[in-house]
PDB file with SEQRES, HELIX, SHEET and CRYST1 records, atoms N, CA, C and O in Angstrom:
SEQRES   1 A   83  UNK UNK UNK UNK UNK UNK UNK UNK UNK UNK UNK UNK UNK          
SEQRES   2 A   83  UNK UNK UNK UNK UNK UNK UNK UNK UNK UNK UNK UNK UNK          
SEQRES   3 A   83  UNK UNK UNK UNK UNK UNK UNK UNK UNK UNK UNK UNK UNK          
SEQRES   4 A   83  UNK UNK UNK UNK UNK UNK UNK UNK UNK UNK UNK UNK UNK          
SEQRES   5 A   83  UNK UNK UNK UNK UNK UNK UNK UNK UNK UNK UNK UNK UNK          
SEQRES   6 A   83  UNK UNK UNK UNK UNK UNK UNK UNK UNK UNK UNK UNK UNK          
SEQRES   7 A   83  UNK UNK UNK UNK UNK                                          
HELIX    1 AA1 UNK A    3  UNK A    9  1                                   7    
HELIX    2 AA2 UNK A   13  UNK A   18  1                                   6    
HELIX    3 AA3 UNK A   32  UNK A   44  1                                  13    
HELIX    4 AA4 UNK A   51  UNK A   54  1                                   4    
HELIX    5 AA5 UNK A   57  UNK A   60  5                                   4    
HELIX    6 AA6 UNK A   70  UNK A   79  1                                  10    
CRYST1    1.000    1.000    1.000  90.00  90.00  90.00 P 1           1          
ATOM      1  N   UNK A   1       2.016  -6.294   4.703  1.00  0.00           N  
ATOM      2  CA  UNK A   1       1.613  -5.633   3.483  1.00  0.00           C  
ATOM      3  C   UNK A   1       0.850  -6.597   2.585  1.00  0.00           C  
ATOM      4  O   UNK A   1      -0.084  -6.047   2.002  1.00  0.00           O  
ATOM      5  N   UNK A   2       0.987  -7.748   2.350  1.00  0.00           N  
ATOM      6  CA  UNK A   2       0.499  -9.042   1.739  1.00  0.00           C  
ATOM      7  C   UNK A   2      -1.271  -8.799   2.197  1.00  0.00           C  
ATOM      8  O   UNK A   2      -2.262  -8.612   1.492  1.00  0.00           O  
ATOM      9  N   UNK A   3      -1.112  -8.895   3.558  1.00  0.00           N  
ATOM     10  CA  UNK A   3      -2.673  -9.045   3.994  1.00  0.00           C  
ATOM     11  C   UNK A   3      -3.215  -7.723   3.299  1.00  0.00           C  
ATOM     12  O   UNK A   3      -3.915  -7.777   2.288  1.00  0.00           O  
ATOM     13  N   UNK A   4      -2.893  -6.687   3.832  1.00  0.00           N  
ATOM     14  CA  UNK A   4      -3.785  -5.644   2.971  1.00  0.00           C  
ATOM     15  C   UNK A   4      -3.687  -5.257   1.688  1.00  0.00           C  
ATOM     16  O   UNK A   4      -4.313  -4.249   1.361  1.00  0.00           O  
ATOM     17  N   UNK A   5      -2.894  -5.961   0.699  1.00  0.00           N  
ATOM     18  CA  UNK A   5      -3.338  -6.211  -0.670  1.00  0.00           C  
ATOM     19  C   UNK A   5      -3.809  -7.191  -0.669  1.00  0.00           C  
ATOM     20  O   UNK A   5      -4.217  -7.262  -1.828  1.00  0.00           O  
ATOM     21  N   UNK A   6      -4.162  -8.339  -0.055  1.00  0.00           N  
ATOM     22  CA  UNK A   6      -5.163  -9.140  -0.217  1.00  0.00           C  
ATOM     23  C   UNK A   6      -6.566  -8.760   0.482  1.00  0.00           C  
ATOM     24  O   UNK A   6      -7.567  -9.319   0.035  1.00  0.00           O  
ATOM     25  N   UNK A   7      -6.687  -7.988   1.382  1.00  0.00           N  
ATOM     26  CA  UNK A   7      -8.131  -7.206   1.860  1.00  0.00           C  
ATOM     27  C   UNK A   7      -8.734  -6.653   0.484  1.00  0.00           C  
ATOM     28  O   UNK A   7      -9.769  -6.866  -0.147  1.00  0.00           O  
ATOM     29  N   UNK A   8      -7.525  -5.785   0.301  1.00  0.00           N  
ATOM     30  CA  UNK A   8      -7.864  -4.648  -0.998  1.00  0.00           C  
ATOM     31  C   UNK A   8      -8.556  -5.212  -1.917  1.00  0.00           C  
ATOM     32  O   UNK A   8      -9.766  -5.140  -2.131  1.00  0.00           O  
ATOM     33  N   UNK A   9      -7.424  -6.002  -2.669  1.00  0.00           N  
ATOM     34  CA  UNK A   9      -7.442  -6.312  -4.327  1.00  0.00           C  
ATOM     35  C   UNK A   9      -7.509  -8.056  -4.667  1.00  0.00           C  
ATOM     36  O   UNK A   9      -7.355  -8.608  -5.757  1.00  0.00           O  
ATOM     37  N   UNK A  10      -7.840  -8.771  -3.111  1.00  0.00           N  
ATOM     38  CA  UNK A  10      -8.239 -10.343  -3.147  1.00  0.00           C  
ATOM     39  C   UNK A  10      -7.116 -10.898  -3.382  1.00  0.00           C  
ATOM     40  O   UNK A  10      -6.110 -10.239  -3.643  1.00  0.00           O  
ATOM     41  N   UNK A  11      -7.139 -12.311  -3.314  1.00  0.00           N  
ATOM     42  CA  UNK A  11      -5.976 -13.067  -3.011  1.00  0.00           C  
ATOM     43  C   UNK A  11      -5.239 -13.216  -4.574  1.00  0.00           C  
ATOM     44  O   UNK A  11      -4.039 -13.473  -4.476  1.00  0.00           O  
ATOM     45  N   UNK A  12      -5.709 -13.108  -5.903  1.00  0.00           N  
ATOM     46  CA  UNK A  12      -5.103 -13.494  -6.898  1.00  0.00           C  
ATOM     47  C   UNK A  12      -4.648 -12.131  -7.165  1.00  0.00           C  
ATOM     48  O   UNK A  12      -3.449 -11.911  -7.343  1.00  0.00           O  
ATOM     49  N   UNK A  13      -5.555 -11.168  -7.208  1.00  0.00           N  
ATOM     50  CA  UNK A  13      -5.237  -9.347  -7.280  1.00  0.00           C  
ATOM     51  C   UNK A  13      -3.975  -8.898  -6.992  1.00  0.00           C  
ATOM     52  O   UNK A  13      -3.044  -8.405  -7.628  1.00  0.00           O  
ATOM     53  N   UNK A  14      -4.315  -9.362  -5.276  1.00  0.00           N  
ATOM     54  CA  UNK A  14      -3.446  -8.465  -4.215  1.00  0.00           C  
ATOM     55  C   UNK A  14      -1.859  -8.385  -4.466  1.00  0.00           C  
ATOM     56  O   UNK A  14      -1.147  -7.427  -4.167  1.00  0.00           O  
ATOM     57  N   UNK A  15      -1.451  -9.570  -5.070  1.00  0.00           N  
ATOM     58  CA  UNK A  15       0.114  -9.552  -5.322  1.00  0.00           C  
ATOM     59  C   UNK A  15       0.656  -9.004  -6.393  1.00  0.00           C  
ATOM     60  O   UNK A  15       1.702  -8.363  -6.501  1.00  0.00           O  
ATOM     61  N   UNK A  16      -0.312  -9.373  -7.350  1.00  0.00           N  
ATOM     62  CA  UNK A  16      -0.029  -8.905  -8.786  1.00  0.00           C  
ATOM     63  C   UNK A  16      -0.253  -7.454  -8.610  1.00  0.00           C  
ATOM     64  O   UNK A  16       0.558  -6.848  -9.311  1.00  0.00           O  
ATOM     65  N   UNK A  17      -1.116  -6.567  -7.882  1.00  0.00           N  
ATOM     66  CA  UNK A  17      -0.792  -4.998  -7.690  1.00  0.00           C  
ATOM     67  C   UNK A  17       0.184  -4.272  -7.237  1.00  0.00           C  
ATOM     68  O   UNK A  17       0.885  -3.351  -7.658  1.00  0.00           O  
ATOM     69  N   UNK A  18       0.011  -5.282  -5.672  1.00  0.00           N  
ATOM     70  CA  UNK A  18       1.778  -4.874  -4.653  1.00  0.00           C  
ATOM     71  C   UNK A  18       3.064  -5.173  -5.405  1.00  0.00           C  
ATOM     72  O   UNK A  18       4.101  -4.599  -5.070  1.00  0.00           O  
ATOM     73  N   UNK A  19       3.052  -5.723  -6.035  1.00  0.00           N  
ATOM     74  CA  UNK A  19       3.926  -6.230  -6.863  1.00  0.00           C  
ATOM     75  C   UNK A  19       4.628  -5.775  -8.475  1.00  0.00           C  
ATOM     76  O   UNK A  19       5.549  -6.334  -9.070  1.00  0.00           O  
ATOM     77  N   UNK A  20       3.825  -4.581  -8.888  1.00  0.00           N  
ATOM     78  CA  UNK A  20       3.295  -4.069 -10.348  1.00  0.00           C  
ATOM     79  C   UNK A  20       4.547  -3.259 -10.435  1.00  0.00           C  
ATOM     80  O   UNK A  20       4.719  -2.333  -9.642  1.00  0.00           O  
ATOM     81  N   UNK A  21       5.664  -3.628 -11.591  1.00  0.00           N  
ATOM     82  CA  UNK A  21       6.442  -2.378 -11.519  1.00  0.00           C  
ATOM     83  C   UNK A  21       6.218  -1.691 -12.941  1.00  0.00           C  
ATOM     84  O   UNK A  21       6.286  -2.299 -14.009  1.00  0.00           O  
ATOM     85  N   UNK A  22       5.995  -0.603 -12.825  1.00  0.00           N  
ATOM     86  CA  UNK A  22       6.071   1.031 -13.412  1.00  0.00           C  
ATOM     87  C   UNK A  22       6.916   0.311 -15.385  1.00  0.00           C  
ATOM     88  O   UNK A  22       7.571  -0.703 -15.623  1.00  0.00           O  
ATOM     89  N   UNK A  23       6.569   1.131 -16.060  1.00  0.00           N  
ATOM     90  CA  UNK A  23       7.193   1.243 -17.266  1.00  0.00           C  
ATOM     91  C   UNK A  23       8.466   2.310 -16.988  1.00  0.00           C  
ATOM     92  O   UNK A  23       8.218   3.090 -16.068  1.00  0.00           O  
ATOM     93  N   UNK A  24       9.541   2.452 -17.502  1.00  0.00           N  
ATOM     94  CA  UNK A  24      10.767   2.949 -17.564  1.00  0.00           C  
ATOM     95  C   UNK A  24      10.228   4.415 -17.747  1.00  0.00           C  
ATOM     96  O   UNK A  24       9.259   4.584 -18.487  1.00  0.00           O  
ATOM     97  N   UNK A  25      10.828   5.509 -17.089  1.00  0.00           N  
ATOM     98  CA  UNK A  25      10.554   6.794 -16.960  1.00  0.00           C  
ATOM     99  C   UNK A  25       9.150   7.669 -16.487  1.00  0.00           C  
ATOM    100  O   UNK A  25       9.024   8.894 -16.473  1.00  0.00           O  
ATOM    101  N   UNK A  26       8.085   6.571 -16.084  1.00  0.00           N  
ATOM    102  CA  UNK A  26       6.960   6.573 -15.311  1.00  0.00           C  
ATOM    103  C   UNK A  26       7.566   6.490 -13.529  1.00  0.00           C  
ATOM    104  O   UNK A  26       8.269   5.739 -12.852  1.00  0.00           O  
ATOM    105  N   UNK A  27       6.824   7.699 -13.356  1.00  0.00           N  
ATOM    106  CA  UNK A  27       7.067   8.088 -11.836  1.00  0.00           C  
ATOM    107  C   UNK A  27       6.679   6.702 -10.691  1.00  0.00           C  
ATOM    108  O   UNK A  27       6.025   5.699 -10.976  1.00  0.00           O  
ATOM    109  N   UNK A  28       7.117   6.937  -9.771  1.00  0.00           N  
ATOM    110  CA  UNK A  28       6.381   5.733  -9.075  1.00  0.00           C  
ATOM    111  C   UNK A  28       5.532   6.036  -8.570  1.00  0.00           C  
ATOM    112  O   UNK A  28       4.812   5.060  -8.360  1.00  0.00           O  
ATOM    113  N   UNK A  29       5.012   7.193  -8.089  1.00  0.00           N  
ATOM    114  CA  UNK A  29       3.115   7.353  -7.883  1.00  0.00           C  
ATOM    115  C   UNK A  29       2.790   8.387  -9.170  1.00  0.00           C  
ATOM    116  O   UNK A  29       3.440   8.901 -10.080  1.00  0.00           O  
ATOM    117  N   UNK A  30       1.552   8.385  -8.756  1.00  0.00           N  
ATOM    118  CA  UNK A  30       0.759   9.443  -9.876  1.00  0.00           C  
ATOM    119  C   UNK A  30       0.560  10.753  -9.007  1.00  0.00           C  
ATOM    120  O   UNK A  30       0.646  11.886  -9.478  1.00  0.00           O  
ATOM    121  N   UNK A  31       0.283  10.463  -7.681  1.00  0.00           N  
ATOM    122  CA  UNK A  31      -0.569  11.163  -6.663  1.00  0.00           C  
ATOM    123  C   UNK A  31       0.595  10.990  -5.415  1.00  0.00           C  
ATOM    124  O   UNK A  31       0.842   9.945  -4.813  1.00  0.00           O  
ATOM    125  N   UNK A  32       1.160  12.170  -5.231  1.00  0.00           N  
ATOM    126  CA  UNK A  32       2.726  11.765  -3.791  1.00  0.00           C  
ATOM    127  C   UNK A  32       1.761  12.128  -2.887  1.00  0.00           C  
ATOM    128  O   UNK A  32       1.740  11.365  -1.922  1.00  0.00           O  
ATOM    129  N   UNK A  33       0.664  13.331  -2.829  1.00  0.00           N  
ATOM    130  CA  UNK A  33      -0.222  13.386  -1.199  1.00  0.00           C  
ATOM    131  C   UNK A  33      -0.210  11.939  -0.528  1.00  0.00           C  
ATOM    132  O   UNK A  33       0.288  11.492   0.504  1.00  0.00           O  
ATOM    133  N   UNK A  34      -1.298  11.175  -1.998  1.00  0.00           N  
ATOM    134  CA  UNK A  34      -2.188   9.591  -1.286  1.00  0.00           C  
ATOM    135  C   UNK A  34      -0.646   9.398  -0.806  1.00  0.00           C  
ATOM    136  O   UNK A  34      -0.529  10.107   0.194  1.00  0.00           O  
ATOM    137  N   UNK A  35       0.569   8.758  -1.078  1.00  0.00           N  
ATOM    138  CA  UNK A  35       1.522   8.043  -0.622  1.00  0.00           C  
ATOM    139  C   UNK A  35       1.666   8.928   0.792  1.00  0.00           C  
ATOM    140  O   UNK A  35       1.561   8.454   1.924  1.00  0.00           O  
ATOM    141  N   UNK A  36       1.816   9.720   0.601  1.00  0.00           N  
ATOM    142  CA  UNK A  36       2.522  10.238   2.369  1.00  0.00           C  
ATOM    143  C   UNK A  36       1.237  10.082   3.257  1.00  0.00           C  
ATOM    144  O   UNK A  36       1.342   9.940   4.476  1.00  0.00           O  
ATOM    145  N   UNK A  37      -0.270  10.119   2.465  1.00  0.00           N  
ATOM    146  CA  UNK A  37      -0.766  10.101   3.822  1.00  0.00           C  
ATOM    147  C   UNK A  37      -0.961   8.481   4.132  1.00  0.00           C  
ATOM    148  O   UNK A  37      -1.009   8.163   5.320  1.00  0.00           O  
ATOM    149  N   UNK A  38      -1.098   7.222   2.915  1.00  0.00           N  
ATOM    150  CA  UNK A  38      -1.208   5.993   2.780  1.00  0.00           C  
ATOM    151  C   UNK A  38      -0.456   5.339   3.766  1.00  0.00           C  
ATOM    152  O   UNK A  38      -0.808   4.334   4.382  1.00  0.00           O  
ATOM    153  N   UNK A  39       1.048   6.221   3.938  1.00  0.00           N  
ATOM    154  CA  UNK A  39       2.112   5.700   4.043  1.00  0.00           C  
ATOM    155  C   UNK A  39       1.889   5.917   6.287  1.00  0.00           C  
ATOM    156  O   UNK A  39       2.080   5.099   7.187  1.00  0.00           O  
ATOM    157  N   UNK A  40       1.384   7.540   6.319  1.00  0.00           N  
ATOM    158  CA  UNK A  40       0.939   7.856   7.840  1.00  0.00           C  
ATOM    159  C   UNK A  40      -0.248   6.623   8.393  1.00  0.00           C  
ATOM    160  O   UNK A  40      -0.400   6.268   9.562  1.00  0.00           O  
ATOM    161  N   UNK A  41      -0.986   6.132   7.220  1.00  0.00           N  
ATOM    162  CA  UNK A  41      -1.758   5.025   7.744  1.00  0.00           C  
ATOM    163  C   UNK A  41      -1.337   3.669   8.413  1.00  0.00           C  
ATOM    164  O   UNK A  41      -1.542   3.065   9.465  1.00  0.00           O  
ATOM    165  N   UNK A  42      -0.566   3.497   7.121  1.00  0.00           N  
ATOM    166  CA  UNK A  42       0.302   2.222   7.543  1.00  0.00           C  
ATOM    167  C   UNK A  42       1.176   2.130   8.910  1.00  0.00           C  
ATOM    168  O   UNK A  42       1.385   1.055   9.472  1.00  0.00           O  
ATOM    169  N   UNK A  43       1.573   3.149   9.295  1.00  0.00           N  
ATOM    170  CA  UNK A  43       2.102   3.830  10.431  1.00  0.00           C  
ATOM    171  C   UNK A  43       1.237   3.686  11.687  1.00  0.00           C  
ATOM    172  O   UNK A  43       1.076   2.864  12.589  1.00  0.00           O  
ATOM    173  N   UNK A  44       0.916   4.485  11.436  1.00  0.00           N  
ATOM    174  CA  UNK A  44      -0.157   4.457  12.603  1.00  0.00           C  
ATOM    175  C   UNK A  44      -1.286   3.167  12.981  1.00  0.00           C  
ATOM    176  O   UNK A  44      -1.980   3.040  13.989  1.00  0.00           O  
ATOM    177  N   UNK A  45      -1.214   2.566  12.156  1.00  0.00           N  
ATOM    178  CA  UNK A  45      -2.227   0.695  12.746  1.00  0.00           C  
ATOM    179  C   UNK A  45      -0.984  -0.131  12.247  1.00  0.00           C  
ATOM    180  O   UNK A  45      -1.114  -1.297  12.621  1.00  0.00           O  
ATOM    181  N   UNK A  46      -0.107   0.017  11.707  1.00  0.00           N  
ATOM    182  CA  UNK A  46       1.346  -1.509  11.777  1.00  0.00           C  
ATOM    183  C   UNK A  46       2.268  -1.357  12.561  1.00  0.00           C  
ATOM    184  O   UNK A  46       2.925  -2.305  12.991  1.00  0.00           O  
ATOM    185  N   UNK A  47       2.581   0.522  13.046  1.00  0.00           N  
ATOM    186  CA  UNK A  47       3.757   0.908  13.186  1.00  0.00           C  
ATOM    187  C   UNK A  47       4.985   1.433  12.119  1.00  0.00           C  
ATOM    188  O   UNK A  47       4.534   1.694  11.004  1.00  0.00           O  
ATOM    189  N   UNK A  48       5.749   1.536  12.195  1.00  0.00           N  
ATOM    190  CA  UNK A  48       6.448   2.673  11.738  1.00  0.00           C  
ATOM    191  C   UNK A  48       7.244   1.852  10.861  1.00  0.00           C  
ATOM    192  O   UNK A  48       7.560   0.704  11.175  1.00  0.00           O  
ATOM    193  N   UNK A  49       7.575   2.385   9.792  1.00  0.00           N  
ATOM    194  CA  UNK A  49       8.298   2.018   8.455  1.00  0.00           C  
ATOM    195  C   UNK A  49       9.893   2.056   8.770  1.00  0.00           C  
ATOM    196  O   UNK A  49      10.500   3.125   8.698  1.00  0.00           O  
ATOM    197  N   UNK A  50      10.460   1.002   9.076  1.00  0.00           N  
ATOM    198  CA  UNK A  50      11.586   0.789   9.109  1.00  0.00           C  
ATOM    199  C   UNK A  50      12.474   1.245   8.092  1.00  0.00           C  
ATOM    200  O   UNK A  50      11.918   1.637   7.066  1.00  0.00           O  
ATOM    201  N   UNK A  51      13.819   1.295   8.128  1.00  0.00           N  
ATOM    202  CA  UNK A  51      14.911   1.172   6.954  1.00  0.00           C  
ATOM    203  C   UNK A  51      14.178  -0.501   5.959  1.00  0.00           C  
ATOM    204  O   UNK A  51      13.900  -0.599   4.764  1.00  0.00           O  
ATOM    205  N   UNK A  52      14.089  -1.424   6.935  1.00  0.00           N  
ATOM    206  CA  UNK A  52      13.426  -2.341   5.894  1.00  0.00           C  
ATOM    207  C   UNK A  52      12.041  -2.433   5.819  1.00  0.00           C  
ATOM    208  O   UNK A  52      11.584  -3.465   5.328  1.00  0.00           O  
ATOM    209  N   UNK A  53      11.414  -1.725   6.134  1.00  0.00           N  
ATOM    210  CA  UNK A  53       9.983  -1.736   5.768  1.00  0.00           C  
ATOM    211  C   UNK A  53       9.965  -1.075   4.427  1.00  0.00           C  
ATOM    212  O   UNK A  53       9.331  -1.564   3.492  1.00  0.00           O  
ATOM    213  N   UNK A  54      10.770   0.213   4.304  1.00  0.00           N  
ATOM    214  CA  UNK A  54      11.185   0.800   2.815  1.00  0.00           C  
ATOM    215  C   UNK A  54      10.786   0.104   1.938  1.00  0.00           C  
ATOM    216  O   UNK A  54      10.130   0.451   0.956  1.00  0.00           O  
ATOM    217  N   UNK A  55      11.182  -1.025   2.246  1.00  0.00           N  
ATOM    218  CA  UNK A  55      11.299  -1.857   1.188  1.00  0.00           C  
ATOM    219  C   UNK A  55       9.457  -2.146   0.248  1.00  0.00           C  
ATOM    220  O   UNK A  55       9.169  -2.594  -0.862  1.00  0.00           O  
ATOM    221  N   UNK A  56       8.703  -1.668   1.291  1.00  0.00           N  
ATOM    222  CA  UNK A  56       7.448  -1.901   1.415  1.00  0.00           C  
ATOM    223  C   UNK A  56       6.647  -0.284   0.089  1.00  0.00           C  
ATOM    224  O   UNK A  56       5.602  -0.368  -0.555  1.00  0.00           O  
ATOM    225  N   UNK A  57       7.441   0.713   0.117  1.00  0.00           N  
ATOM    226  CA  UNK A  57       6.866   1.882  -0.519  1.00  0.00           C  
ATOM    227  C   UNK A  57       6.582   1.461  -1.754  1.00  0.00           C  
ATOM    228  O   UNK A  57       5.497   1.944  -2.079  1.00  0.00           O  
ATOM    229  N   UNK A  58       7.062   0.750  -2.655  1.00  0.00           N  
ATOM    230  CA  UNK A  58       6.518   0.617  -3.813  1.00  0.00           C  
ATOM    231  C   UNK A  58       4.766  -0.202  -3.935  1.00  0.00           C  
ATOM    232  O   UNK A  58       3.869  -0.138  -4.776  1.00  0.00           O  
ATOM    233  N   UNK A  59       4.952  -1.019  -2.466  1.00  0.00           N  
ATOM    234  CA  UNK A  59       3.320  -1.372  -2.971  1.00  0.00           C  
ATOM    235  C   UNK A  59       2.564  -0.305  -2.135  1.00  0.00           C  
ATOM    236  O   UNK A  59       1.420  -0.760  -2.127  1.00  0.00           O  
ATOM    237  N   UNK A  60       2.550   0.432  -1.684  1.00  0.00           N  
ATOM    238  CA  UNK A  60       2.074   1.332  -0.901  1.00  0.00           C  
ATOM    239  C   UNK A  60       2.261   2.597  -2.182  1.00  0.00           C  
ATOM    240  O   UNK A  60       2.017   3.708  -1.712  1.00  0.00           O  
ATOM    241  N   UNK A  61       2.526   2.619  -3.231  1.00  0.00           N  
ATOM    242  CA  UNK A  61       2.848   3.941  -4.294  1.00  0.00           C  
ATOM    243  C   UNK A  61       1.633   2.962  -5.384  1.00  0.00           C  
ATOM    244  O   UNK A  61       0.597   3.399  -5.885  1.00  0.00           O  
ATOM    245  N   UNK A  62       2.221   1.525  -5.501  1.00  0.00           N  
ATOM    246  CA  UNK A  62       0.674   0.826  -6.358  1.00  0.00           C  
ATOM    247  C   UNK A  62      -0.512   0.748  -5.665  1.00  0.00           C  
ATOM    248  O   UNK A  62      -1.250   0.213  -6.492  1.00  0.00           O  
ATOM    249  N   UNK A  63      -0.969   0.883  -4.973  1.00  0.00           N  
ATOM    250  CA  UNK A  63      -2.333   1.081  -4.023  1.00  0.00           C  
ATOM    251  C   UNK A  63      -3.018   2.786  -4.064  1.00  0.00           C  
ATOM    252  O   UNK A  63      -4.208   3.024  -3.859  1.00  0.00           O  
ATOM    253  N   UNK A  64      -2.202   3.607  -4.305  1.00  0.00           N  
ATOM    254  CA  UNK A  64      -2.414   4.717  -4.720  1.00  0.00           C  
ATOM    255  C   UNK A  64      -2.868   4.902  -5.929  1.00  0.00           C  
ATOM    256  O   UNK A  64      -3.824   5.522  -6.396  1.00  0.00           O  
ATOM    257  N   UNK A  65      -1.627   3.956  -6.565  1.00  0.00           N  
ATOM    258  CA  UNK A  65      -1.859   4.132  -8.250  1.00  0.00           C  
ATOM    259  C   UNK A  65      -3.049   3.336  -8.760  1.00  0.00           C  
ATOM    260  O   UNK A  65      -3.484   3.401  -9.910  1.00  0.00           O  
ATOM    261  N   UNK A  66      -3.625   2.428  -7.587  1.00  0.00           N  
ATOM    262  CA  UNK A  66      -4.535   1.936  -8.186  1.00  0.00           C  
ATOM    263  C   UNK A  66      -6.421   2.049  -7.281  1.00  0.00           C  
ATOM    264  O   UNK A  66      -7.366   1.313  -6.995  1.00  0.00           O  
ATOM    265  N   UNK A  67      -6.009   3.446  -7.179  1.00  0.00           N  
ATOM    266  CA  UNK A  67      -7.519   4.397  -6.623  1.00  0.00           C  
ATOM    267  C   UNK A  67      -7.600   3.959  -5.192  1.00  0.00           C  
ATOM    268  O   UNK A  67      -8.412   4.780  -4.767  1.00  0.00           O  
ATOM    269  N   UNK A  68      -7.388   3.447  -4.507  1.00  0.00           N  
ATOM    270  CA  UNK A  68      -7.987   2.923  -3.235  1.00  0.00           C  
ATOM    271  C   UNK A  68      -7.947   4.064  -2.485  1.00  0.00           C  
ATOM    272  O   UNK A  68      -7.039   4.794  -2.087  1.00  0.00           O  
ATOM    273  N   UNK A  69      -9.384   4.049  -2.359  1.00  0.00           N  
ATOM    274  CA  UNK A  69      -9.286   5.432  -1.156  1.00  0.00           C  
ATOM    275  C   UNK A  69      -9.043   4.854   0.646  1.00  0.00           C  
ATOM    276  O   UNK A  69      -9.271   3.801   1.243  1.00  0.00           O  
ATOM    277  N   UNK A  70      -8.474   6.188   1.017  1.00  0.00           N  
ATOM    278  CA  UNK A  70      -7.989   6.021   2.345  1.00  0.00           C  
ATOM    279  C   UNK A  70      -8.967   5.579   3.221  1.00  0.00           C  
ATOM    280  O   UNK A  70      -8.481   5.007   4.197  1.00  0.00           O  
ATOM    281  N   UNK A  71     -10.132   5.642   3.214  1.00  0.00           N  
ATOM    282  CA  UNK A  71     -10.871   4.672   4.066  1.00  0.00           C  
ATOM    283  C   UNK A  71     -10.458   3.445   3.861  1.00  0.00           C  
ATOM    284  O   UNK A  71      -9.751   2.976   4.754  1.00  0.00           O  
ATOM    285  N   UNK A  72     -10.761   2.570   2.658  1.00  0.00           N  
ATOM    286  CA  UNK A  72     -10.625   1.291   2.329  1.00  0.00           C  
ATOM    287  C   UNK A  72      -8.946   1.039   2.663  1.00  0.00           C  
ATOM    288  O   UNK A  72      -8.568  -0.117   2.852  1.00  0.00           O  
ATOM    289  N   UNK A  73      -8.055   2.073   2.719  1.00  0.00           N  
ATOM    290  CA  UNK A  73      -6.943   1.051   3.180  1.00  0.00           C  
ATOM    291  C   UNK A  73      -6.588   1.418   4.760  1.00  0.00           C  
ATOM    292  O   UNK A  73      -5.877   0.775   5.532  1.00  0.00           O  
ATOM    293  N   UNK A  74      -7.228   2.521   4.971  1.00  0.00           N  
ATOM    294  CA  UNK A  74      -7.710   2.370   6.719  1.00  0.00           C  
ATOM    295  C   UNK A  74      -8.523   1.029   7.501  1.00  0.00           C  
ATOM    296  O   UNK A  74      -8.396   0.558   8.631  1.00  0.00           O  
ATOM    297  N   UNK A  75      -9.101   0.791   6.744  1.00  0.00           N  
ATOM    298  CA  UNK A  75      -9.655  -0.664   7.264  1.00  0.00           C  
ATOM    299  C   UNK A  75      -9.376  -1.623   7.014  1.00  0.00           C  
ATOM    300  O   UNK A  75      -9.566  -2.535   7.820  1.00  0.00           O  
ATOM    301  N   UNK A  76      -8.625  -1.920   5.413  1.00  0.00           N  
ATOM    302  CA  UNK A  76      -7.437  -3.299   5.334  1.00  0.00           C  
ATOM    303  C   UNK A  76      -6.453  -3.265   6.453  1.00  0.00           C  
ATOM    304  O   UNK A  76      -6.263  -4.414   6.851  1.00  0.00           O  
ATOM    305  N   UNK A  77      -5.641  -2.236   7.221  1.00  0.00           N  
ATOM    306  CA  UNK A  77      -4.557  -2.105   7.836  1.00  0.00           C  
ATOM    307  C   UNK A  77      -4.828  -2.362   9.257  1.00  0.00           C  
ATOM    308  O   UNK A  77      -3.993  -2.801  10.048  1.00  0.00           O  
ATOM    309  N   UNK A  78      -6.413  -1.970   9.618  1.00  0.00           N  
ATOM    310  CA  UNK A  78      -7.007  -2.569  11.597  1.00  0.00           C  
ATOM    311  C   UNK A  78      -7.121  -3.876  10.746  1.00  0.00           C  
ATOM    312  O   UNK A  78      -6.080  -4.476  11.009  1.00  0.00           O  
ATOM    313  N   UNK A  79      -7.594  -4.370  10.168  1.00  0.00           N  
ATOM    314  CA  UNK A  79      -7.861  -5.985   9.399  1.00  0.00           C  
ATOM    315  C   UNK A  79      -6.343  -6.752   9.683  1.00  0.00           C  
ATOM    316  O   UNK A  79      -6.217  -7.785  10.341  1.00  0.00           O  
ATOM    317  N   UNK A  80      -5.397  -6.109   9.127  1.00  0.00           N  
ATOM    318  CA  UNK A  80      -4.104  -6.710   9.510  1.00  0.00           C  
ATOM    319  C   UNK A  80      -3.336  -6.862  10.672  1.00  0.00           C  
ATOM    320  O   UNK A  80      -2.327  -7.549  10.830  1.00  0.00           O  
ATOM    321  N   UNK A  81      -3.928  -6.144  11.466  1.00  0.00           N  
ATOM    322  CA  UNK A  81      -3.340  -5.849  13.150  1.00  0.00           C  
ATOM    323  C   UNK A  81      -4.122  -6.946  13.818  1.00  0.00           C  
ATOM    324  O   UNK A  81      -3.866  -7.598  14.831  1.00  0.00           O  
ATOM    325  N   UNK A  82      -5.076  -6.980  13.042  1.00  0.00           N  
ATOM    326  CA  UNK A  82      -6.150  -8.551  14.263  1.00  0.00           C  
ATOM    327  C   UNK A  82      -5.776  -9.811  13.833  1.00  0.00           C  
ATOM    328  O   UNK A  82      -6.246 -10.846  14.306  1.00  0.00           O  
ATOM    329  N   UNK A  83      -4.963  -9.762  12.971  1.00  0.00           N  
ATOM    330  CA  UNK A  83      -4.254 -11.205  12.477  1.00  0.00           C  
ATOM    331  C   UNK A  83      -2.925 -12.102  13.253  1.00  0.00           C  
ATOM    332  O   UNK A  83      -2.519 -13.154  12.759  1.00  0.00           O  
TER     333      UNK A  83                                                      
END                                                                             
């Protein structure tokens, strides 16, 4: 997940986004489609979201929250598989 917030949002960006938590009573996405289909991406070029990959949905809910369209994190995620 590191690598493709650093594809995304660059190496100083990328953490400080994956990383971004929500103000108190702010939902954790804006947009639940982008997450379920963000989330089928990540899936399908990393493999499948473990009980501890879970752990991974909140930067996968900030990558939503922060516009990236599904192309661009379709191609951070083959970017991370060749690593």
């Amino acid at each position: 997940m590191t690598l493709i917030g650093n594809v995304l949002f660059g190496f100083e960006e990328g953490p400080k986004v994956l990383n971004a938590i929500r103000s108190a009573g702010q939902p954790l996405v804006d947009d639940w489609d982008c997450l379920k289909y963000m989330v089928r991406i990540f899936e399908e070029r990393c493999g499948p979201l473990t009980q501890y990959g879970m752990k991974h949905m909140r930067s996968v809910a900030n990558i939503c929250n922060a516009d990236v369209w599904e192309e661009a994190m379709d191609k951070s995620a083959v970017s991370g598989v060749h690593y």
